[in-house]
Z-matrix of the N, CA and C atoms (Angstrom, degrees):
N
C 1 1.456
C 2 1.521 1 111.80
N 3 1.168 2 108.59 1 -41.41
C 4 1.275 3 106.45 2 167.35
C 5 1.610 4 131.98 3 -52.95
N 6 1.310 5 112.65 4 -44.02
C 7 1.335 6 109.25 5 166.60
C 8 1.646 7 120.36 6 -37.28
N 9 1.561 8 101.70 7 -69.42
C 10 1.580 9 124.10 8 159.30
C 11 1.055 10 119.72 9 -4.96
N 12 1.765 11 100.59 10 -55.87
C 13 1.895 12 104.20 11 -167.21
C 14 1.504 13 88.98 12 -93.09
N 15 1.590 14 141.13 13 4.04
C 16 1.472 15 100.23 14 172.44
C 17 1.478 16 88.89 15 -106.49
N 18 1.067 17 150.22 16 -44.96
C 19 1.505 18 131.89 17 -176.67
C 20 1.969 19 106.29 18 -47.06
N 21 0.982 20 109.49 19 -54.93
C 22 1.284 21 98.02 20 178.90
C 23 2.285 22 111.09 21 -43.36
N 24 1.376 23 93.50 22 -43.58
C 25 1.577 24 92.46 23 -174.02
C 26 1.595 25 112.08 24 -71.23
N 27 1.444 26 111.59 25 -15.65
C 28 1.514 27 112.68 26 174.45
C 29 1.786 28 111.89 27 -85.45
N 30 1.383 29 106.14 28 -5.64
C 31 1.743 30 109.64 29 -164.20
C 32 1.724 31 81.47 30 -101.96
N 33 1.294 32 116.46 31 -44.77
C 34 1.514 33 109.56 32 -172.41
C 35 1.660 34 115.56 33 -66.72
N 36 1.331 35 118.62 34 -33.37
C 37 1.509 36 117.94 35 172.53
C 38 1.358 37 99.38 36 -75.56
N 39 1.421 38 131.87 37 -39.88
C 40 1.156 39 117.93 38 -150.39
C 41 1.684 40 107.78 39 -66.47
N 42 1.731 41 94.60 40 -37.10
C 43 1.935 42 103.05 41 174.52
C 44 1.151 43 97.10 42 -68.99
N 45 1.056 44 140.48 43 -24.52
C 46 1.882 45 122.02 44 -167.19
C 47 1.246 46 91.67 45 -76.75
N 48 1.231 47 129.64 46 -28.91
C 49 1.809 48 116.75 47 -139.35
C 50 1.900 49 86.05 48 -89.43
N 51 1.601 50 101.37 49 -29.00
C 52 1.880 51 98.23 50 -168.80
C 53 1.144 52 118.72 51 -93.21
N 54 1.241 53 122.09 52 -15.15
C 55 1.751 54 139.51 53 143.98
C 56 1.391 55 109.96 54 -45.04
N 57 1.332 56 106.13 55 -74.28
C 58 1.921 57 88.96 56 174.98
C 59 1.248 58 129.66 57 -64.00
N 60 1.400 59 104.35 58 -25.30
C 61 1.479 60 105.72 59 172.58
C 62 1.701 61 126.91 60 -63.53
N 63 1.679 62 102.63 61 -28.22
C 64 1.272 63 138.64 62 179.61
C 65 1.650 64 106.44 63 -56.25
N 66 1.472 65 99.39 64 -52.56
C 67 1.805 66 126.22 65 -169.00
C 68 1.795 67 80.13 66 -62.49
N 69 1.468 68 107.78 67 -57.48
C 70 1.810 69 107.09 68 -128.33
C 71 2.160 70 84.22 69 -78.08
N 72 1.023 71 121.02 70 -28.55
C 73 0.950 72 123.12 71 -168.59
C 74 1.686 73 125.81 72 -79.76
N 75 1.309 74 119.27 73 -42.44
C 76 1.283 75 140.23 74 169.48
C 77 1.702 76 101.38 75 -82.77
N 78 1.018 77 132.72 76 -30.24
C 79 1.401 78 125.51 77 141.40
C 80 1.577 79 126.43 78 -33.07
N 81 1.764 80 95.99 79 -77.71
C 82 1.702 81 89.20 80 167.92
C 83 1.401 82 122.48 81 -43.39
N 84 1.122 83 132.55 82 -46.74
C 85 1.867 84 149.22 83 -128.92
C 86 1.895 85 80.49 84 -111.71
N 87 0.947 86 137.33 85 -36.66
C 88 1.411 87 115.14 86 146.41
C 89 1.203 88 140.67 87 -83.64
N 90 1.095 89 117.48 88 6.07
C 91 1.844 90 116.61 89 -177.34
C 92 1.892 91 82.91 90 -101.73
N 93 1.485 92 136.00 91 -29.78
C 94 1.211 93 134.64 92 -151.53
C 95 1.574 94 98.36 93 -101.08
N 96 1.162 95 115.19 94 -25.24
C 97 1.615 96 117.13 95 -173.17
C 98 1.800 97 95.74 96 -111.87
N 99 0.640 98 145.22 97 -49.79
C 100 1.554 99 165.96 98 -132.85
C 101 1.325 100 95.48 99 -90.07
N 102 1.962 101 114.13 100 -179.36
C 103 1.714 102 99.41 101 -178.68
C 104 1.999 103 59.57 102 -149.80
N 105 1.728 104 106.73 103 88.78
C 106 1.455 105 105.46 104 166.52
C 107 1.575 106 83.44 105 -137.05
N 108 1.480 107 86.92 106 169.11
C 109 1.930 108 110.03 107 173.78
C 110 1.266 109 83.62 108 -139.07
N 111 1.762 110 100.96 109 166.05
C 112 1.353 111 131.38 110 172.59
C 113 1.368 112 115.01 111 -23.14
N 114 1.519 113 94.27 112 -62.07
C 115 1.670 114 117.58 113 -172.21
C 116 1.317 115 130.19 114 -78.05
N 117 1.489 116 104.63 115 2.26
C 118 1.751 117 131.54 116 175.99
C 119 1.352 118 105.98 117 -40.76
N 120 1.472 119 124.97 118 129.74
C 121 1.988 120 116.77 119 175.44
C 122 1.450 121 94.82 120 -95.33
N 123 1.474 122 128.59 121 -14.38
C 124 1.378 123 129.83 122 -160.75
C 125 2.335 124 86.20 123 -90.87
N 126 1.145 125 96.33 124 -46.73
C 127 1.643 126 93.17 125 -171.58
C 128 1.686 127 107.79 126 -5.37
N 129 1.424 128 107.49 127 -78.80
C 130 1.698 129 127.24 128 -161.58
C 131 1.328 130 110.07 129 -59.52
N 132 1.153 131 108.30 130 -32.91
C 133 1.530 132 119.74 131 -163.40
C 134 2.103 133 90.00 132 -81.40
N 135 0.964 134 83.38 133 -53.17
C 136 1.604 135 81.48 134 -170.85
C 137 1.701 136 106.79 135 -69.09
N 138 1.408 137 131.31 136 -26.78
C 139 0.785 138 135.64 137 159.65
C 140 1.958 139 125.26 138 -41.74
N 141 0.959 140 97.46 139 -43.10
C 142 1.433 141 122.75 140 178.31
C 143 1.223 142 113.01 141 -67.92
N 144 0.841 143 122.64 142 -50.89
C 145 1.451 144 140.45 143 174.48
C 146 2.104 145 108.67 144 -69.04
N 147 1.185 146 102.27 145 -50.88
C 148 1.943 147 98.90 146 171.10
C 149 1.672 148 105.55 147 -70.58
N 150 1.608 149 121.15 148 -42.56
C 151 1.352 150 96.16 149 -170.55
C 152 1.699 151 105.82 150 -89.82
N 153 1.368 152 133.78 151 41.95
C 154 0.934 153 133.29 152 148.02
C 155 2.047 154 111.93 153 -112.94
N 156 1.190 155 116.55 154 -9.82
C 157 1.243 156 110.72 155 169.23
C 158 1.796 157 102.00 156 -94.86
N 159 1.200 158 116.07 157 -19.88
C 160 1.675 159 119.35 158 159.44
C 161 1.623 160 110.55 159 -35.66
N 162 1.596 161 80.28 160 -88.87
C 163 1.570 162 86.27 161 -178.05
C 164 1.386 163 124.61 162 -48.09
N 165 1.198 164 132.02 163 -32.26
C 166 1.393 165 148.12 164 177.06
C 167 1.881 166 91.28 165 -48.46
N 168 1.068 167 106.61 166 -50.74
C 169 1.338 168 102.12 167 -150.14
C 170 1.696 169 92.93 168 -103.22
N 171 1.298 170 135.97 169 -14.44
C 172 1.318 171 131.04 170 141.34
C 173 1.615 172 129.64 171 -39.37
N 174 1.276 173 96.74 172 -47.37
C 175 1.709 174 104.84 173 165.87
C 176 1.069 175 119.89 174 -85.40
N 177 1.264 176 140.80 175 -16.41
C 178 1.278 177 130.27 176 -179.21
C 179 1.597 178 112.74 177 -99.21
N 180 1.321 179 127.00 178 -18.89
C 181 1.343 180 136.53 179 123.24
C 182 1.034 181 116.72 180 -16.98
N 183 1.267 182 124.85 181 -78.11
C 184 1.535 183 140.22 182 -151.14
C 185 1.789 184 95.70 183 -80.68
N 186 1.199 185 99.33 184 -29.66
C 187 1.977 186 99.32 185 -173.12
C 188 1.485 187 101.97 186 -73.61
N 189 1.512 188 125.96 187 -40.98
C 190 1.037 189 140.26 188 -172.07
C 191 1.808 190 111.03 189 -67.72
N 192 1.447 191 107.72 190 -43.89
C 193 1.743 192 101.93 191 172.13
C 194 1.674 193 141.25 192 -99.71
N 195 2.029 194 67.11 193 20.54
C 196 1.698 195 92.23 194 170.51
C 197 1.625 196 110.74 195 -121.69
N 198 1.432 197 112.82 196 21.67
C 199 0.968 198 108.57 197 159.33
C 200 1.613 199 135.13 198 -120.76
């Protein structure tokens, strides 16, 4: 059981660490490509919308070089 609980604790940091990285990164790569400011109401909204075509395309990547 023990094993269990440390792979599980390496799968749980490992998503935290690419989630924020996810946030901190597609953040930059839109304020640098993008025509947003701080104070943008569109920022989040549009945000929402790229890190779900992210992931989309994270897994289907990942499905593709595991097959």
């Amino acid at each position: 059981m023990l094993k269990e609980k440390i792979i599980n604790k390496i799968i749980d940091e490992t998503v935290d660490t690419l989630i924020d990285d996810l946030w901190e990164k597609t953040c930059d790569y839109m304020y640098e490509y993008g025509e947003y400011t701080e104070s943008d109401d569109n920022f989040y909204k549009d945000y929402k919308v790229i890190e779900k075509k992210i992931v989309e395309e994270l897994y289907n990547r990942i499905k593709n070089k595991n097959q």
